[in-house]
N, C-alpha and C positions, 0 to 999 in steps of 0.2 A: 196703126195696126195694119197688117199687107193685107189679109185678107179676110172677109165678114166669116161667122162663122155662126152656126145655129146656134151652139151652147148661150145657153143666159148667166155661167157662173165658169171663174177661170183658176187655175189654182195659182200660186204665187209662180212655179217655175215656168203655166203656160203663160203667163202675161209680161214675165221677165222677155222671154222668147219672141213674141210679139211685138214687145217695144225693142230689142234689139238692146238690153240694160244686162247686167249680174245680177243676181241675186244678192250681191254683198251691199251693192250701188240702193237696189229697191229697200233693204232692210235698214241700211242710212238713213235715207227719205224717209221712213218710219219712224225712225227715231226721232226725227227732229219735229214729225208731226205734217212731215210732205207729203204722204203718199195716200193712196186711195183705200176707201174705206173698206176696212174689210169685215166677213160673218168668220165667223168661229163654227165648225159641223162636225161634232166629235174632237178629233184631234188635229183635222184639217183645218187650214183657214183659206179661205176663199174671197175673191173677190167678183163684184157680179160685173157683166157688161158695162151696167149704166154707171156705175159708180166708177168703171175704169175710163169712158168717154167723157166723166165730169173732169176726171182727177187730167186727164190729157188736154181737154178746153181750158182747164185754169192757167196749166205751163202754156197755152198757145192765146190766152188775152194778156199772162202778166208780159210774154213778150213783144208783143204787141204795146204795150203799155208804156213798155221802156224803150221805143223807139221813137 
């Protein structure tokens, strides 16, 4: 992510944007049960800080793992 940001909760387009992904790219990784977890708020779904800094440490040990 470029830069810290107070908010504690990010909407799918802000955290597309952030990683520098599509939205078509992050709704794949959903699919197949890759991507970070997200809450449901109404009709929004959201994903919080921590759950995005987990979902980013897992892709930076599994490649880590594979080298």
């Amino acid at each position: 992510m470029n830069e810290p940001s107070q908010r504690t909760v990010l909407s799918i387009a802000e955290l597309c944007e952030e990683m520098g992904i599509s939205k078509s790219f992050f709704y794949k990784l959903q699919a197949k049960g890759r991507g970070p977890a997200t809450v449901k708020l109404g009709r929004r779904t959201l994903i919080t800080r921590e759950a995005a800094t987990t979902w980013i440490n897992q892709f930076h040990d599994q490649k880590e793992a594979a080298q």
